[in-house]
N, C-alpha and C positions, 0 to 999 in steps of 0.2 A: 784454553787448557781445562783437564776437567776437573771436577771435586770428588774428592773419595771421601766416603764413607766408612773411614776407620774409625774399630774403636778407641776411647778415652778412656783414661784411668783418673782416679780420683785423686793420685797423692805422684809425685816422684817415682820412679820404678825404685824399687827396694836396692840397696845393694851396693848404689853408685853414691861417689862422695858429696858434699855438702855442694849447690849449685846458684852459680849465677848467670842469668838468663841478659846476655851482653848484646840483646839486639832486639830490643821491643819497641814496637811505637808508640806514641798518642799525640792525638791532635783534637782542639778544640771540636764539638759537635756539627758545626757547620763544615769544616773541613773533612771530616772524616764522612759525612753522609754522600760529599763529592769523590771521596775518594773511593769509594766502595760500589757508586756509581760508575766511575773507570774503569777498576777493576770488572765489575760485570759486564761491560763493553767489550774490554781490551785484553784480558786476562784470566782470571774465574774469578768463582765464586768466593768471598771470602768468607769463612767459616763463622767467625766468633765478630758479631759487629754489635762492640761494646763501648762504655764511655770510658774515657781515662783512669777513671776513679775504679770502673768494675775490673779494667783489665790489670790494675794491679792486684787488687781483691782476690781476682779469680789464680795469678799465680801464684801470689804469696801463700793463700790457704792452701794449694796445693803442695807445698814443699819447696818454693823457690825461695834461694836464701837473700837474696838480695838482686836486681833486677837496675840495667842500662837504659833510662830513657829517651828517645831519640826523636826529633823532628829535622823536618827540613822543608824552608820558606821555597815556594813554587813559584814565587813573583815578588818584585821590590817589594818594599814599602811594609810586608807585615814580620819582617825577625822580629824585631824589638818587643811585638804582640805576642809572638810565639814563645819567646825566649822567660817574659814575665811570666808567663801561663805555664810555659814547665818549670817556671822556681816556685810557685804557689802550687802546684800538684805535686810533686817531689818532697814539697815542705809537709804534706799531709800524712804522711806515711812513716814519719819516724825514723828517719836514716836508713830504712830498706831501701828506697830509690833513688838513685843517681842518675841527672837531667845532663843533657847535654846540650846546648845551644845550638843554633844555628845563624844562617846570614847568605842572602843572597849575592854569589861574586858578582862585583860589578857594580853596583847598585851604592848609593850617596853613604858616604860616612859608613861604610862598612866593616874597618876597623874599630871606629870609634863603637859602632852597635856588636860588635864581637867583645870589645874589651869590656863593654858594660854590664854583656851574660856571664864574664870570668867574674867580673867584681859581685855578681850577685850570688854567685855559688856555686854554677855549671862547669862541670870538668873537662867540657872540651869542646870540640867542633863536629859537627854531621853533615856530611855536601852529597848532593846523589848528580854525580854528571847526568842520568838519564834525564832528569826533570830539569835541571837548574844551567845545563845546557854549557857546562864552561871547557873553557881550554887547559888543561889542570898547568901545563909551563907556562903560562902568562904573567905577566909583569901583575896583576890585580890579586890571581892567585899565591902569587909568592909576596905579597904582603900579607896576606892570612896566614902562608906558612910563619911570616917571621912574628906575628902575632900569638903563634901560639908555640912558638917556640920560645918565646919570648918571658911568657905567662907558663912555660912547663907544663902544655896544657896535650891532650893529644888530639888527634884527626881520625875522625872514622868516615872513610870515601868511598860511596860507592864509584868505582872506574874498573872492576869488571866490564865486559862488553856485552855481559844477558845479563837478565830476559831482555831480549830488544823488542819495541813494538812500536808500527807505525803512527801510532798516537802521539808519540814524541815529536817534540819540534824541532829535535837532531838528530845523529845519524849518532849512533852508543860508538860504531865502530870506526868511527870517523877520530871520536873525541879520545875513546878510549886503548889504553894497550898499556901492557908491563914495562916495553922500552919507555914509555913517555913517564912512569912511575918511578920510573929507576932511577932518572936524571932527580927527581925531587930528594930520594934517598941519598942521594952523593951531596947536594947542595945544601941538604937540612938533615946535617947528622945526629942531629941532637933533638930532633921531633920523631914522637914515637906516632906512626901509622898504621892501623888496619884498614884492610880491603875485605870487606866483607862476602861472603857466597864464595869464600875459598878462590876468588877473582874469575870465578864462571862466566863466560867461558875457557877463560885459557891458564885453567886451571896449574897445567906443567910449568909454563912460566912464573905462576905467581909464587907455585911451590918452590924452585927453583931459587927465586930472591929474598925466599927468608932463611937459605941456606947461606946465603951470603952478607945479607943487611940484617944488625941484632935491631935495627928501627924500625924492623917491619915485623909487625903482625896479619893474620885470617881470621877471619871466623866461617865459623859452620855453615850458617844460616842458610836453609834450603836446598844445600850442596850434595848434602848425606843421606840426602830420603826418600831417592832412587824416584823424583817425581818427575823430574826437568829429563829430558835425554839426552846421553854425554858418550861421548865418543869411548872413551877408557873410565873406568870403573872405578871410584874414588879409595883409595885405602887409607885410613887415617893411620893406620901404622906406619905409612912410608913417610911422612910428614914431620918435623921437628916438631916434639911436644910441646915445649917452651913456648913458640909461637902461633899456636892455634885456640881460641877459642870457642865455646861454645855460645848460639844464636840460635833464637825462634823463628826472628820476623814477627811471632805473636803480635796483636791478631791478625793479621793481614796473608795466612795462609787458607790454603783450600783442605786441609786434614785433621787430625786432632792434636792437639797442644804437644802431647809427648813422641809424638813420631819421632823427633830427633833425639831425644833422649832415650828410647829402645834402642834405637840402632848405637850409639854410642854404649848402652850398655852389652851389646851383644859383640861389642869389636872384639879383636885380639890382642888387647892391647894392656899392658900393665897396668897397676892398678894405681900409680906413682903418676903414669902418661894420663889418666880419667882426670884423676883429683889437678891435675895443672890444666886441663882443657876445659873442666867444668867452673874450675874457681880460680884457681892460682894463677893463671894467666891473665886474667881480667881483675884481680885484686891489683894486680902488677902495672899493667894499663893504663887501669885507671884509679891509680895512687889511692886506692880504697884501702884503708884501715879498718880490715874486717878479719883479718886470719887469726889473732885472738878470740873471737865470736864465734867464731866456726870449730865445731867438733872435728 
């Protein structure tokens, strides 16, 4: 895929309401020097390849009100590494950052290594079926759902079926699909889930079942920026407001930081629908006690 050469602004676009940026990564230095070497193999070029500590820096100074942080273990053996690493980076920041944990399905004492990221402060769970390869109905998995339903905690999945890419050591479309999500929604009504990338690709479906499930959440991330090619044309108007977020990917994109935030501010979309997709649905999410703080 290619990298463009858009430009970057230095602040927020003017205009648009107070924002939290619900889909950031970081990952320890070793991790992410791997990870950016895949990406230049298997995917593009990634734009901004910074350490944890710059890429909150670099949003925060820019105008981001408060920022999701996200990992996910690609092999047993290192959550628990992971999970201490973003409650020590999260803890540096001031209550601008919100860690989320994670935990390889499958893998020894994996509850017990999930309940231990809740107890130390992480608001929830991060699983990428592309990477970590699971069956999302599985008897392994649905002891994490009851884990974090358990703990009021929430799930952000990637189970879209893109970007798929043979690098993977499964098949996205094998594992992935809206029916097999949907069963998770009827049996865990009480856990709140996003799917992130708007469930790219089958986008109608995922839209579809937040028309029906109040436990399901989207996010933005990468869906909106007319980079990936899609069959029909995204309208964030057609979408329930309530249940859309807004998402970077930051930095693990090939453009510049605010591509997704232009286009959002250029929708047609009330200014009531901006302020829940930028902030209010991701305070909501993720039981952030931030809308007193916010202008």
């Amino acid at each position: 895929m290619p990298s463009i050469d858009d430009q970057e602004d230095s602040t927020v676009p003017v205009g648009l309401p107070p924002v939290i940026d619900a889909h950031v990564h970081i990952f320890p230095r070793s991790i992410f020097s791997a990870i950016w070497k895949w990406f230049d193999e298997n995917a593009w070029h990634i734009r901004y390849q910074l350490t944890s500590s710059q890429i909150f820096k670099f949003l925060l100074a820019r105008g981001v009100k408060h920022i999701i942080a996200l990992q996910y273990a690609h092999k047993p053996g290192i959550a628990r590494q992971l999970n201490t690493y973003m409650s020590e980076k999260c803890g540096e920041f001031n209550h601008r950052v919100t860690g989320m944990a994670t935990v390889f399905p499958g893998e020894d004492n994996a509850e017990e290594i999930l309940q231990k990221g809740f107890d130390s402060g992480l608001k929830g769970l991060k699983l990428h079926a592309h990477v970590q390869c699971f069956d999302m109905n599985s008897d392994t998995m649905n002891r994490l759902y009851e884990c974090c339903q358990k703990n009021k905690k929430p799930i952000l999945m990637h189970v879209g079926r893109e970007p798929k890419s043979s690098a993977y050591n499964c098949d996205p479309y094998q594992l992935c699909s809206a029916e097999k999500l949907e069963r998770i929604l009827k049996d865990f009504p009480d856990l709140r889930i996003c799917v992130p990338h708007l469930g790219f690709d089958g986008v109608t479906a995922y839209r579809k079942l937040i028309e029906e499930y109040d436990n399901l959440w989207l996010d933005t991330t990468m869906a909106i920026t007319d980079y990936f090619p899609l069959e029909e044309k995204i309208v964030i108007g057609n979408y329930r407001s309530d249940r859309i977020m807004y998402g970077s990917d930051f930095p693990n994109i090939p453009y510049a930081w605010d591509r997704e935030l232009k286009v959002l501010k250029a929708e047609k979309i009330s200014h009531d629908a901006k302020e829940k997709i930028l902030y209010q649905n991701a305070a909501d999410f993720f039981d952030l006690s931030l809308r007193a703080q916010l202008p």
